[in-house]
Chimera marker file (.cmm) of the C-alpha trace (Angstrom):
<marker_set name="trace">
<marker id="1" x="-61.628" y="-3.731" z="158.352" r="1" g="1" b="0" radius="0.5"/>
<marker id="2" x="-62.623" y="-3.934" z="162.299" r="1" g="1" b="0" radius="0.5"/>
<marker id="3" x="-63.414" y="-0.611" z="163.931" r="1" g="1" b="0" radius="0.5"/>
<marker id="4" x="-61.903" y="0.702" z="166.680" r="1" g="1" b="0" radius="0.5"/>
<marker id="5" x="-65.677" y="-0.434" z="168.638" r="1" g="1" b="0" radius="0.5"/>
<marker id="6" x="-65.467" y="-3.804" z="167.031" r="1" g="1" b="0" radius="0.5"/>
<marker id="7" x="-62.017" y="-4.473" z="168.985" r="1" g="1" b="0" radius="0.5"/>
<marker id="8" x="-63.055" y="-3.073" z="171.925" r="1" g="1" b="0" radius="0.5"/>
<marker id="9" x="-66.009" y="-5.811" z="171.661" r="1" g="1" b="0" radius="0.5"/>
<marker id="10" x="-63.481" y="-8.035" z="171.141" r="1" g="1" b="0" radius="0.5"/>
<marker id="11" x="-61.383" y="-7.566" z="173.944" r="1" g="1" b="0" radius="0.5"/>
<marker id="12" x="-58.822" y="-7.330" z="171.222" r="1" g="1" b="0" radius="0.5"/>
<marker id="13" x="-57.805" y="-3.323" z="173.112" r="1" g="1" b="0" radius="0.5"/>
<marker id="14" x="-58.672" y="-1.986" z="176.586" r="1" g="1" b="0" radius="0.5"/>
<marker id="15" x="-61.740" y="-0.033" z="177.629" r="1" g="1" b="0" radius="0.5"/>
<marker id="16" x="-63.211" y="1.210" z="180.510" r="1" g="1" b="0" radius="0.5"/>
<marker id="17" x="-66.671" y="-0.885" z="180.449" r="1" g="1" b="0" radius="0.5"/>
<marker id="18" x="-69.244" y="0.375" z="182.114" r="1" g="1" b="0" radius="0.5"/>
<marker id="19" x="-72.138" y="-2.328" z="181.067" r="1" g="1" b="0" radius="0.5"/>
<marker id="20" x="-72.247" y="-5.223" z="179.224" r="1" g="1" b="0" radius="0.5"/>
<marker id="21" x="-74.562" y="-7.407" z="177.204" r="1" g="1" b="0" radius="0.5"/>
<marker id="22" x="-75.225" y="-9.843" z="174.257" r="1" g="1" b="0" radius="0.5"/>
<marker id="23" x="-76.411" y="-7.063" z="172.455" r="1" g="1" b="0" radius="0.5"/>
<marker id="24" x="-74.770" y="-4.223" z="173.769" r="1" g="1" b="0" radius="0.5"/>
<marker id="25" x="-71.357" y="-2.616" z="175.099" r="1" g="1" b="0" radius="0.5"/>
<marker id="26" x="-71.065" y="0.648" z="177.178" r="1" g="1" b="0" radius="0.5"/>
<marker id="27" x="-67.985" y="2.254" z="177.951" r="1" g="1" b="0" radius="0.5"/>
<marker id="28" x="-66.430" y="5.610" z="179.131" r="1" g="1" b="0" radius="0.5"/>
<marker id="29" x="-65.149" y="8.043" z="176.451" r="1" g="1" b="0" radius="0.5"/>
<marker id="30" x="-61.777" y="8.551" z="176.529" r="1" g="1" b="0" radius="0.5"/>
<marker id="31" x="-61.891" y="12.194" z="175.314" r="1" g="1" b="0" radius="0.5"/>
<marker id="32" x="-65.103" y="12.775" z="177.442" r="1" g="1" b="0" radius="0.5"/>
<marker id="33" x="-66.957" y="16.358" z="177.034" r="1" g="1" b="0" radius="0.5"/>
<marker id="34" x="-68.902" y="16.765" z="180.475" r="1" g="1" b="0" radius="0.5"/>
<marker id="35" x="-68.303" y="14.544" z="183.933" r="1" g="1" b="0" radius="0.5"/>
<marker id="36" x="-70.054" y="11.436" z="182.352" r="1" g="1" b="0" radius="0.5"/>
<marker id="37" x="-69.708" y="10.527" z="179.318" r="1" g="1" b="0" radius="0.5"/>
<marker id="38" x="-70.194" y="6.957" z="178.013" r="1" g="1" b="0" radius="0.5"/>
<marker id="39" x="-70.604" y="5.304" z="174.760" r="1" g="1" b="0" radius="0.5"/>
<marker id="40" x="-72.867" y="2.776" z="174.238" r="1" g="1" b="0" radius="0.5"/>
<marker id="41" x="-72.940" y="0.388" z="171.190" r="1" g="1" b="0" radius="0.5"/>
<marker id="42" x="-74.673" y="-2.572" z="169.661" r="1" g="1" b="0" radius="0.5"/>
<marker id="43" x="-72.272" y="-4.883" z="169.272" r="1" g="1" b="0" radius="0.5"/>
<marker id="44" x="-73.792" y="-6.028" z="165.969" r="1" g="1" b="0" radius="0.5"/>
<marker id="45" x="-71.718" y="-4.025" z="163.593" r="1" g="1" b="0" radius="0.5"/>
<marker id="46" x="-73.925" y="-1.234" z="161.711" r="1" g="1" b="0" radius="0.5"/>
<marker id="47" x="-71.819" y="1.618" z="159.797" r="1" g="1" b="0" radius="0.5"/>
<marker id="48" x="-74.372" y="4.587" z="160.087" r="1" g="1" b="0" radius="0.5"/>
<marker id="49" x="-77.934" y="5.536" z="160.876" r="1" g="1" b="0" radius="0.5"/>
<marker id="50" x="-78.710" y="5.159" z="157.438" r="1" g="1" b="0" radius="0.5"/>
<marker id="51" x="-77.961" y="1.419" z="157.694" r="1" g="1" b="0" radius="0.5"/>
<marker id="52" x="-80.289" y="0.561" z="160.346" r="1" g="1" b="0" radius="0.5"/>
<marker id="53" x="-82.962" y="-2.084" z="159.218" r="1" g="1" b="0" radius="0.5"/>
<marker id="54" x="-86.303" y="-2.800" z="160.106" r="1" g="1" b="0" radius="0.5"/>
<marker id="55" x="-84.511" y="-6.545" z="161.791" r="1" g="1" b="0" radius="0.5"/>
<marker id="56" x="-82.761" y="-3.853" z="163.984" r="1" g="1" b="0" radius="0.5"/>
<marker id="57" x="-85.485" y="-2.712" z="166.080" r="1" g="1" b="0" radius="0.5"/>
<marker id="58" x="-85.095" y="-4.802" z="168.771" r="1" g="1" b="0" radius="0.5"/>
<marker id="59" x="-81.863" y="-4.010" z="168.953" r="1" g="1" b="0" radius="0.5"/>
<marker id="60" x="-81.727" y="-0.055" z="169.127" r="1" g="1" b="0" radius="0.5"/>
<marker id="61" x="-84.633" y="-0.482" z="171.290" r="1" g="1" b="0" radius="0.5"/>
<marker id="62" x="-82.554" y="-2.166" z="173.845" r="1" g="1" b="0" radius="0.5"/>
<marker id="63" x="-79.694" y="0.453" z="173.118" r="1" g="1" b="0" radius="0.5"/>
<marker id="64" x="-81.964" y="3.351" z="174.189" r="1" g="1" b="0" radius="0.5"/>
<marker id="65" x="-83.200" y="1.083" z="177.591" r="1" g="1" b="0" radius="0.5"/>
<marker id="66" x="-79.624" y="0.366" z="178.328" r="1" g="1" b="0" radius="0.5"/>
<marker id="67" x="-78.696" y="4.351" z="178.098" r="1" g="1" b="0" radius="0.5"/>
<marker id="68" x="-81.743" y="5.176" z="180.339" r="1" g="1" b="0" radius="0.5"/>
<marker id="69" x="-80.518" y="2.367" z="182.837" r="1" g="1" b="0" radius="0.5"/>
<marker id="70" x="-76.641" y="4.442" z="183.109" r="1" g="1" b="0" radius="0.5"/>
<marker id="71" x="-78.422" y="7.624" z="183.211" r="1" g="1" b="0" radius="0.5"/>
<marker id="72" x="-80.120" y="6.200" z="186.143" r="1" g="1" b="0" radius="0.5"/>
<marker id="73" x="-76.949" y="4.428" z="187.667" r="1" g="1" b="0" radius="0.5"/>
<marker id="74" x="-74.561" y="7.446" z="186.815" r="1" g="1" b="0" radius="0.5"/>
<marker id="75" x="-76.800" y="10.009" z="188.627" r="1" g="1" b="0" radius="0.5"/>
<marker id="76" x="-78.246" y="11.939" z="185.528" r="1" g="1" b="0" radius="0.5"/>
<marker id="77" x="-81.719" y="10.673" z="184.949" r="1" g="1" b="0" radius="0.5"/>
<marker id="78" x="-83.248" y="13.330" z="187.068" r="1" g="1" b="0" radius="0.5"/>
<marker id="79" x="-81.372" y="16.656" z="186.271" r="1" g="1" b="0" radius="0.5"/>
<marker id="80" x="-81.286" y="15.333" z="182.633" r="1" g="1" b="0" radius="0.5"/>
<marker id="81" x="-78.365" y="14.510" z="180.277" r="1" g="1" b="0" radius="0.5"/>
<marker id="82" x="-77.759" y="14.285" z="176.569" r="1" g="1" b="0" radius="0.5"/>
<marker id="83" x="-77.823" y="11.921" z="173.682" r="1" g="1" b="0" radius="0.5"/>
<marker id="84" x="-76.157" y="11.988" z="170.993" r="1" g="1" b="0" radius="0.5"/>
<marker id="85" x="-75.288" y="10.000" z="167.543" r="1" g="1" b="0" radius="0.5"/>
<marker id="86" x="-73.634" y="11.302" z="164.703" r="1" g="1" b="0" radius="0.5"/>
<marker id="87" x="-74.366" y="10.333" z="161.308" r="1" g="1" b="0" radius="0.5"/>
<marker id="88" x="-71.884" y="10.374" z="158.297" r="1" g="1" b="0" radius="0.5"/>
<marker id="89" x="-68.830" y="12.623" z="157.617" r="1" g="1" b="0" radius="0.5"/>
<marker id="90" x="-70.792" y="16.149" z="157.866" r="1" g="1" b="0" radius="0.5"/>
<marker id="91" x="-72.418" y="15.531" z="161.033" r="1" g="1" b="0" radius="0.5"/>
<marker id="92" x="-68.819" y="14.218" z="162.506" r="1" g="1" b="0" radius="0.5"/>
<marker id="93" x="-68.552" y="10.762" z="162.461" r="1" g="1" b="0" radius="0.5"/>
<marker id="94" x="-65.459" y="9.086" z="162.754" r="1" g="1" b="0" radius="0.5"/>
<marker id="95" x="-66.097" y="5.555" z="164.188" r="1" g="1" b="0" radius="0.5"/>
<marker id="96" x="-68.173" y="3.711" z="161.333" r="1" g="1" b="0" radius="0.5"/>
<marker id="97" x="-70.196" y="1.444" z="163.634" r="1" g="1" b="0" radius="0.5"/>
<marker id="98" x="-73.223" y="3.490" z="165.075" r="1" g="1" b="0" radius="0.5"/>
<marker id="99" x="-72.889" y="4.563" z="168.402" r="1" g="1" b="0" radius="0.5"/>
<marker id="100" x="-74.594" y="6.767" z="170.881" r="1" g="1" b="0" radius="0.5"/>
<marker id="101" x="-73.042" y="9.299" z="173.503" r="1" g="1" b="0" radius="0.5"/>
<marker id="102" x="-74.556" y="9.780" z="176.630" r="1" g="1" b="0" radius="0.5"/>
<marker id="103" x="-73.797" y="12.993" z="177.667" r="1" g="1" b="0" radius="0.5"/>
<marker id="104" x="-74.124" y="14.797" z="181.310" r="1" g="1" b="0" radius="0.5"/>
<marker id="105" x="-73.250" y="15.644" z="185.318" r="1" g="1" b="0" radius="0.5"/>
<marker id="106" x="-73.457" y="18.847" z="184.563" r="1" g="1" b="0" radius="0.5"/>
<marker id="107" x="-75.361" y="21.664" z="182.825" r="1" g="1" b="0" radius="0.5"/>
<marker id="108" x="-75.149" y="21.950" z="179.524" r="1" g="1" b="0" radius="0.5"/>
<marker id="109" x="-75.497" y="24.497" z="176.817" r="1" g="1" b="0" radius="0.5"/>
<marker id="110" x="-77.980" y="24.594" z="173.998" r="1" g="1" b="0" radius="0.5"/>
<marker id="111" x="-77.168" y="22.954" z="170.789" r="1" g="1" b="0" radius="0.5"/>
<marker id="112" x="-79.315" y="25.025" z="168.392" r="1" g="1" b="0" radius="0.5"/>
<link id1="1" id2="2" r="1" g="1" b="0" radius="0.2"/>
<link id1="2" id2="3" r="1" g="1" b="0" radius="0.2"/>
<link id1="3" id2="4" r="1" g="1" b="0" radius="0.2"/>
<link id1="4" id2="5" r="1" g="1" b="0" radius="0.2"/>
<link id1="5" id2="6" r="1" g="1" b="0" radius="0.2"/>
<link id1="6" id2="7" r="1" g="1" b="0" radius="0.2"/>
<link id1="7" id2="8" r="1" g="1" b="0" radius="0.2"/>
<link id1="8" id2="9" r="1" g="1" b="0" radius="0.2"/>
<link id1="9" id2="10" r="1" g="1" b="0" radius="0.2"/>
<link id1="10" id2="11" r="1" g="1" b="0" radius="0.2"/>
<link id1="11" id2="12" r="1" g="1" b="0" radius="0.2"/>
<link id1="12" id2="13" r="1" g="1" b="0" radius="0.2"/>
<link id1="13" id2="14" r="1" g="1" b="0" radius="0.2"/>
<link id1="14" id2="15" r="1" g="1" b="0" radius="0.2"/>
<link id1="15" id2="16" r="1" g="1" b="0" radius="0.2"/>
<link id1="16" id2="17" r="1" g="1" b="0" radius="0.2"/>
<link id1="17" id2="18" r="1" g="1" b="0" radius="0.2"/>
<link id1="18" id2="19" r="1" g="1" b="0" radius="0.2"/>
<link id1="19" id2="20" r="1" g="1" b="0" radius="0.2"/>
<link id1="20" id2="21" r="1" g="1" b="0" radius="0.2"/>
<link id1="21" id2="22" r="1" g="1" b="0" radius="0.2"/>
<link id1="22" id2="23" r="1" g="1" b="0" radius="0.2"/>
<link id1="23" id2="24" r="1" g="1" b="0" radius="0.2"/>
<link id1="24" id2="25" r="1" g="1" b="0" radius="0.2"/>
<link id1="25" id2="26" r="1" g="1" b="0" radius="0.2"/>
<link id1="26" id2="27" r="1" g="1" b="0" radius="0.2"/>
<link id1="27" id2="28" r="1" g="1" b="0" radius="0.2"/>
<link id1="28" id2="29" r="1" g="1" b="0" radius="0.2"/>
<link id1="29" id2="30" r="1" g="1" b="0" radius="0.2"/>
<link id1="30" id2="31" r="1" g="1" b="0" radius="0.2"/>
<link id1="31" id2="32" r="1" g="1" b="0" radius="0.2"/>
<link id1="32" id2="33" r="1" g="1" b="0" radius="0.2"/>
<link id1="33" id2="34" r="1" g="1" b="0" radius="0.2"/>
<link id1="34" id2="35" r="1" g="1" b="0" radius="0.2"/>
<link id1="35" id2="36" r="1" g="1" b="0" radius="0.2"/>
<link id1="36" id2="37" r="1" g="1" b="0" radius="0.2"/>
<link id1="37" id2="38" r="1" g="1" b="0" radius="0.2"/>
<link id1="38" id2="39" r="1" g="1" b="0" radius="0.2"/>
<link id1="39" id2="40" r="1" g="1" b="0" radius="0.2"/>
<link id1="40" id2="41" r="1" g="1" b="0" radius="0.2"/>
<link id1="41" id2="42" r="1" g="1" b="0" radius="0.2"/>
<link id1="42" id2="43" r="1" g="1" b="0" radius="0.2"/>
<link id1="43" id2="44" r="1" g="1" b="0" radius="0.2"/>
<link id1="44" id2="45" r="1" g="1" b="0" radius="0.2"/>
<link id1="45" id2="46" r="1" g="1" b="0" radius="0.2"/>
<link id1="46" id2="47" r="1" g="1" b="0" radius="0.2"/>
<link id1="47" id2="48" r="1" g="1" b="0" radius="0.2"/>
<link id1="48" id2="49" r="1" g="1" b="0" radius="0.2"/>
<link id1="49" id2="50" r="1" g="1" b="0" radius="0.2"/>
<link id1="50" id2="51" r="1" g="1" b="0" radius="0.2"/>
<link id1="51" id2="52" r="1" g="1" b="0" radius="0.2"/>
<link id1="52" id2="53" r="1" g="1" b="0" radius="0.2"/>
<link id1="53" id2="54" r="1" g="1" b="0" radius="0.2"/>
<link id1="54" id2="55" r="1" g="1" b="0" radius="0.2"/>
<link id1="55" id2="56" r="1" g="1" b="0" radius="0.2"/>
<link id1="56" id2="57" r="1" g="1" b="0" radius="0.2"/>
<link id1="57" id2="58" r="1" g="1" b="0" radius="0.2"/>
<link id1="58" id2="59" r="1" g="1" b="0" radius="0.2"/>
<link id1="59" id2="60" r="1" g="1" b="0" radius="0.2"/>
<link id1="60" id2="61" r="1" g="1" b="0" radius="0.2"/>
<link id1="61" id2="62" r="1" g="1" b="0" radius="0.2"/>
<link id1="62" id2="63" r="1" g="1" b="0" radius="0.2"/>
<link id1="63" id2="64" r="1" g="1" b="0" radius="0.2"/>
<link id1="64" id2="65" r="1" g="1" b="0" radius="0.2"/>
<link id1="65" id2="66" r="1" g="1" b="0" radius="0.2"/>
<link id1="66" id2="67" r="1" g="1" b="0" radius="0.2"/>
<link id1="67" id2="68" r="1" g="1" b="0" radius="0.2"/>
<link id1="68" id2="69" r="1" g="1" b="0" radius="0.2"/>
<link id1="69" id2="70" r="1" g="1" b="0" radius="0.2"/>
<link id1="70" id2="71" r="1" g="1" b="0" radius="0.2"/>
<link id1="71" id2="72" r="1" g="1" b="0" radius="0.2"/>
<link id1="72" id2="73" r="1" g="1" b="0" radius="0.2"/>
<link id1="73" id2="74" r="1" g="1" b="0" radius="0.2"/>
<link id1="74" id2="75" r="1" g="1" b="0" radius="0.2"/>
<link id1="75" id2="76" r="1" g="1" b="0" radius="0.2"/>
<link id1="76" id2="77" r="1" g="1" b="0" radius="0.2"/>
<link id1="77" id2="78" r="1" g="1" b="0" radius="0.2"/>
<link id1="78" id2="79" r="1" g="1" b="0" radius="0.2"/>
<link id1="79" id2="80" r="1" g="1" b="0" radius="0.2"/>
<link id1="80" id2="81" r="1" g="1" b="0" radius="0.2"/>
<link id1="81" id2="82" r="1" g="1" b="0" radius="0.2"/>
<link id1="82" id2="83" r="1" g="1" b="0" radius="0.2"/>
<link id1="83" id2="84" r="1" g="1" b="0" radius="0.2"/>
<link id1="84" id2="85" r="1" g="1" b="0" radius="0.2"/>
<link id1="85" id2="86" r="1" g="1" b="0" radius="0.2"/>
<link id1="86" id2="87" r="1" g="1" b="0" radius="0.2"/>
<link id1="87" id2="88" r="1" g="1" b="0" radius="0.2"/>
<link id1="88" id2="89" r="1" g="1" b="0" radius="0.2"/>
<link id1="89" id2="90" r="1" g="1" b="0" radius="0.2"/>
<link id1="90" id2="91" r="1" g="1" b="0" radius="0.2"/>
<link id1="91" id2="92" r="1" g="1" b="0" radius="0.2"/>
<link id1="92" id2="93" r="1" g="1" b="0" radius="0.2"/>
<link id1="93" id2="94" r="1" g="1" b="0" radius="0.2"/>
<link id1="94" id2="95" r="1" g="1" b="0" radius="0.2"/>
<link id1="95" id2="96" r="1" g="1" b="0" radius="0.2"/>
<link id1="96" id2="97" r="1" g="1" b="0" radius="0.2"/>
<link id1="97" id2="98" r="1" g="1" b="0" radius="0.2"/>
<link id1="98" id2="99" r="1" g="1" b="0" radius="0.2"/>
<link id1="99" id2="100" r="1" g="1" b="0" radius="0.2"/>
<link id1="100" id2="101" r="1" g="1" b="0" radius="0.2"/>
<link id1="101" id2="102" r="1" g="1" b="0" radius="0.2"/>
<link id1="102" id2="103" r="1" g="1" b="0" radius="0.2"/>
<link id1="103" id2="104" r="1" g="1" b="0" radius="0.2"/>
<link id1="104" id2="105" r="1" g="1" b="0" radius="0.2"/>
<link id1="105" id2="106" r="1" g="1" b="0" radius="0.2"/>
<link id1="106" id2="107" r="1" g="1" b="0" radius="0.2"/>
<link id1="107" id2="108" r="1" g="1" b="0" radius="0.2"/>
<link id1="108" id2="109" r="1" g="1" b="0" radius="0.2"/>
<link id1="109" id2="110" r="1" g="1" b="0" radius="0.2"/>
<link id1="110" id2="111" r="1" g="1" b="0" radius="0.2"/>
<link id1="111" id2="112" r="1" g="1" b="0" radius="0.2"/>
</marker_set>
């Protein structure tokens, strides 16, 4: 069963894209927890962390390049922002296709 990312990547239901790729698709979240806060996802379809392979390298090598280029173009490189991926049911994921949050535009609090 497609994720909710997979349709997005798709074009199959709406989002507001922020960059776009081969590889990769970066859109704003639509419950978003500071001023800026975009997900960005390989659009190869990988359920968790745990399922990354040594093939995908490349890949979330150009997933981290393409969240430093938004935190540049979205204003947050230099004050800082946040990253964030969830891993499996205890750590909160929901969406079954790995994806990272880019977080900031404004200060935020510690997380441990």
């Amino acid at each position: 069963m497609a994720t909710i990312f997979t349709k997005i990547i798709n074009k199959e239901i709406p989002a507001n894209i922020v960059y776009e790729d081969e590889d990769v698709i970066a859109f704003k979240d639509i419950a978003p927890v500071a001023p800026v806060h975009i997900l960005v996802v390989p659009k190869k379809e990988i359920a968790t962390i745990n399922d990354i392979k040594e093939d995908d390298a490349y890949l979330i090598g150009k997933v981290y390049l393409t969240i430093s280029k938004l935190a540049k173009e979205f204003g947050l490189a230099e004050k800082g922002y946040r990253v964030v991926s969830n891993c499996n049911e205890h750590a909160g994921q929901t969406v079954f296709h790995i994806h990272f949050h880019l977080i900031g535009g404004e200060k935020l609090g510690t997380m441990v």
